[in-house]
Each structure stands twice: as structure tokens, then as C-alpha cells.
N, C-alpha and C positions, 0 to 999 in steps of 0.2 A: 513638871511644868508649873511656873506662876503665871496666874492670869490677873489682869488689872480690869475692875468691872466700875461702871457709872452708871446707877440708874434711875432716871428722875423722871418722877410723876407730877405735871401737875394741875391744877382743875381752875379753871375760868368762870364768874356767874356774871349773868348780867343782871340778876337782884340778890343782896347777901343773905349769907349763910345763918339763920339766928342759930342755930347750934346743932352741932354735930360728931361723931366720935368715927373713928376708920380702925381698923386691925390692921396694921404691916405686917407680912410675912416676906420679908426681904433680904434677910441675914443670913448667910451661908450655915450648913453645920462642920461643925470639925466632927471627922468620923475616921474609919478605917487607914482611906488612902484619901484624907483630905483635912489640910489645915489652914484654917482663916489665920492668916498671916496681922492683918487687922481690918477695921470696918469698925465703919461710923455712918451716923444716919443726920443727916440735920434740917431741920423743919423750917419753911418761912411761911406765917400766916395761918399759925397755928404752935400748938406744944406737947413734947411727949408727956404723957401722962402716967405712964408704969412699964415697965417693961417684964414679960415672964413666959415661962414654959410651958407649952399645953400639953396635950396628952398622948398627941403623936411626936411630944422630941422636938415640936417647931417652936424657933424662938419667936416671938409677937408680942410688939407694940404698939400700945393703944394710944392713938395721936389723937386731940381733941381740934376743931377752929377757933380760931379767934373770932368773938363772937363782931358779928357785920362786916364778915372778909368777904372779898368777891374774886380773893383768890388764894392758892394755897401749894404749897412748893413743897416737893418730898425729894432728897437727894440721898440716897443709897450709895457706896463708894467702899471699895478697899481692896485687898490683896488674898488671895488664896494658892494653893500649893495642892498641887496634882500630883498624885501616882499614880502609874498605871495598875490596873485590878483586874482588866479584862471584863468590868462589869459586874463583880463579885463582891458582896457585903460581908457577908459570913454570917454569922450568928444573931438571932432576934436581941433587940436590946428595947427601953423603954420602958415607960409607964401603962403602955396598952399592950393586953396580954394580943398572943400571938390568932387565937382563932375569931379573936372580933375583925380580923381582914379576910373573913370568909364571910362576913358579912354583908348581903345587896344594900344599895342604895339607891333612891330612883333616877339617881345617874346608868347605874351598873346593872340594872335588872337583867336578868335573863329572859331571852324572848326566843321565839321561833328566828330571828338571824344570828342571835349567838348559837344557838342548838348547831344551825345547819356548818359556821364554821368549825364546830370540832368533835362532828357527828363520827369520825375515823381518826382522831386521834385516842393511843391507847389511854389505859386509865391511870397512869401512874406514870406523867409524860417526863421525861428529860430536855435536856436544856437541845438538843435537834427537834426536839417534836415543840418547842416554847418558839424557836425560832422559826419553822415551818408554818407554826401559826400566827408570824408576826407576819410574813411575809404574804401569806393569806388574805389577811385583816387591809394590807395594803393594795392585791389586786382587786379586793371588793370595795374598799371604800376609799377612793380617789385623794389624794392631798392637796385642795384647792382654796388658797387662802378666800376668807372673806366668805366662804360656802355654810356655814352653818353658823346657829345661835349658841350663849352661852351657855341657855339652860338646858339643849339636847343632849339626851339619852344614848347610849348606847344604839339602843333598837333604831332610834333618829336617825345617826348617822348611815346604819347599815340599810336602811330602808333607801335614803335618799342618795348612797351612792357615793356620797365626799363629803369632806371633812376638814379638818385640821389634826395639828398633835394633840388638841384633849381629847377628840372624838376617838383618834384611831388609839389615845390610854384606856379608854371607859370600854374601849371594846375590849381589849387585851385583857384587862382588869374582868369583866363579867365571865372574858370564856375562861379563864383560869380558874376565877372560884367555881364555875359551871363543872371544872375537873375536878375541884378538891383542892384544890391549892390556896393560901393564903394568896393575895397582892395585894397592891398598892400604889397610890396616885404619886406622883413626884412633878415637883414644878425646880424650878432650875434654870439656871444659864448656861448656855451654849455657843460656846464661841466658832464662829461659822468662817468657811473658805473663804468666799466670796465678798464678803463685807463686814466690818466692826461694828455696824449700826443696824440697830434692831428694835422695833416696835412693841414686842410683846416678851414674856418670856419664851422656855419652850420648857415642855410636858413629856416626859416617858412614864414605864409602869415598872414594876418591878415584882417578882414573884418568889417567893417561898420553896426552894428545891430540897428535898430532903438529903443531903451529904455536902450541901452548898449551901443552905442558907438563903440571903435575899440577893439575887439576881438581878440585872439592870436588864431594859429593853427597849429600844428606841424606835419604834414601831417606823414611826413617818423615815425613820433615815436607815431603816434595815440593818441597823448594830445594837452592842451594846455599848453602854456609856463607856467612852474613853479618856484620858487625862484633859479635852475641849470641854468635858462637861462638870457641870457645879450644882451639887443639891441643894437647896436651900429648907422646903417645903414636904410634907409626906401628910398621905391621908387618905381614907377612906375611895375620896374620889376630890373631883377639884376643886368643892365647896371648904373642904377642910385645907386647901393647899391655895388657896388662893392669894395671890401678890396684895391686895388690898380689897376688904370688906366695910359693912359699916354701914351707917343709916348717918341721915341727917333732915334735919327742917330749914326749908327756906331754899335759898340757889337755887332760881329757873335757871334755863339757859346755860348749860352745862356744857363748857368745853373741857375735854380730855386729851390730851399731851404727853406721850410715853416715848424717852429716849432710854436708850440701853447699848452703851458699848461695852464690848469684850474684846481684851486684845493680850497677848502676851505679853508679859514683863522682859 
């Protein structure tokens, strides 16, 4: 399957920006069952500044402002090419060795609500006991847009009951390495039944199966990734996979503007 994706960021001040730098992580990867067919990024109100590979495999561009902009246009756009995998990576590849995703982070800590989700599952689980605990993750912690912050934790989410798809990744992600298993944060596109227009991206996790490899999981949607979806991002947890980071001086008054269609070619 080709999917044709557009997705533009853009930010409003009502006093300018004296200066500023942002990270994009918006570029698909070419991987196993997946080819960037093309993509291009084009800035208004600002300039790319370098572009390079980090240490999880993500491509990221460093975008600077034009210094006393009071606004600033990010358009992401291009073509990718789907096969079906059934959610199946295969083999660790990269610049970060394999057991630094056994790693906590204070996204992923483990707490008394990760314990209790996989207090019964075996210790050496398979991809039934990965999906029993996805679908777990899902009766305890509700999928209610607009319910939680960006900076909650794991233990946040499961405390309070709902979530979103980072919340219900960070959890997937803690009870996994809570087993022994490597995972990993994924942010991505998702092209959806119901509508081409989308506000955000979306987030799964992916796990480390010994005879498998790396694993997809789509917690919020109780699958694994299928030819609808596109990797872009990987990391630790969502700080390292985030669609746009970055610091700046100046611009109060901050409006944010996030269009996203995904649509079949």
C-alpha cells in the first residue's frame, strides 16, 4: 500500500520570537517492509539548519527562526510504500546497542501499577502473553483524548484511569522491560477508517521477542501495526521520539496548529 501523508506544524506569537532552534522528527524511515518513496520538508519563517541521524536510527532536523518572526510554518509531505509484516521487524539494527531498551526512564518507571499488570504473566512471555497484556493495559486505562499531560508517567496514567496512545506506549513499554524484554517508544502515522484529518500523530511500542525480533503493538487499537501504519520515530520513550522539540526566547502568546492527513495513493 502507498500512503500520501501532509503534515504541517505551525506556531503563532503575539510578540517575536528573538531566537530559537526546534528538532523535527518527522521523516519516515525506510526499513524492512517500508520505503519512503519521497519527502521533503519545507520551512516558512525560519531555516533548516543541518540535518543528521541520532542514535536511535531517527532522522532529525534542526530548524532555526527567523529572528522577530511571529510566525512559523513546518510542512512535512511525501509518499511511502507499505508491506504487510503482520507487525514484525526482525532483527536489532542501529547505533544503540540492544539492552540500553531495558533501560527506565521517568516516563517508563516501574511502579506498583505496572507490577500489578503482569504479576501472572510467565517470565519468558510470547507474542499471546505481549498481546493479552496489551489488551489489559487497555481495560485499565481508558482511551480518552484530551485526559492526560504530556509529561505523565506511566504509573500517571494507570493511577488515573485514562489516557491516550503515549500513555497506553509508556505503559506497554515499563511492563515489558518489567519482564526482561527490550522495548521501545514509536511515534508514526496512522492512517485511520473514519477520517484523513488528524491533529496529532499516533504512538505504539514495540518489543524484543527472542525468535522475532522487534515486534509492533498498538495498544490503543488492540493490533499490531499493519500496512495503515508508518514509522517515523523510535526511542527510549516519547522524549526521544517526539515530532518537534526545542527551546526558544521571546514569543508569548503561543498558538499551535497541527494538520495531518493520511490518505492512500
Amino acid at each position: 500500500m502507498r500512503l500520501k501523508i501532509d503534515h504541517t506544524t505551525q506556531y503563532r506569537f503575539t510578540t517575536p520570537v528573538i531566537y530559537g532552534l526546534q528538532q523535527l522528527r518527522k521523516t519516515p524511515k525506510s526499513s524492512c517492509n517500508q520505503s519512503v518513496v519521497q519527502w521533503e520538508t519545507r520551512i516558512d519563517g525560519g531555516r533548516k539548519e543541518v540535518v543528521f541521524e541520532d542514535h536511535h536510527h531517527n532522522t532529525t532536523e534542526l530548524i532555526s527562526f527567523d529572528p522577530d518572526t511571529i510566525e512559523l510554518s513546518v510542512t512535512s509531505e511525501g509518499d511511502v510504500e507499505i508491506e504487510e509484516n503482520v507487525g514484525i521487524l526482525g532483527a536489532h539494527h542501529g547505533p544503540a546497542p540492544l539492552w540500553l531498551y531495558q533501560m527506565p526512564t521517568a516516563r517508563t518507571q516501574v511502579g506498583a501499577g505496572t507490577r500489578v499488570l503482569v504479576r501472572d504473566i510467565v517470565s519468558a512471555p510470547g507474542i499471546p502473553d505481549l498481546h493479552a497484556l496489551s489488551a489489559r493495559i487497555c481495560e485499565t486505562v481508558t482511551f480518552t483524548l484530551g485526559a492526560s499531560e504530556p509529561s505523565w508517567s506511566a504509573e500517571d496514567a494507570i493511577s488515573a484511569g485514562k489516557g491516550v496512545c503515549q500513555d497506553h506506549t509508556h505503559i506497554f513499554i515499563a511492563c515489558a522491560r518489567a519482564m526482561g524484554l527490550p522495548a521501545r517508544y514509536v511515534s508514526g502515522y496512522l492512517m485511520l477508517n473514519e477520517s484523513t484529518v488528524q491533529e496529532a500523530m499516533h504512538a505504539w511500542a514495540e518489543a524484543y521477542v527472542d525468535g522475532l525480533g522487534w515486534v509492533g503493538f498498538d495498544v490503543s487499537n488492540g493490533i499490531s501495526p499493519d500496512t495503515r501504519y508508518v514509522r517515523v520515530a523510535t526511542g527510549l520513550d516519547y522524549s526521544d521520539a517526539a515530532p518537534i522539540s526545542g527551546t526558544r526566547i521571546g514569543g508569548s502568546g503561543e498558538v499551535l496548529d497541527v494538520r495531518i492527513n493520511v490518505v492512500q495513493q
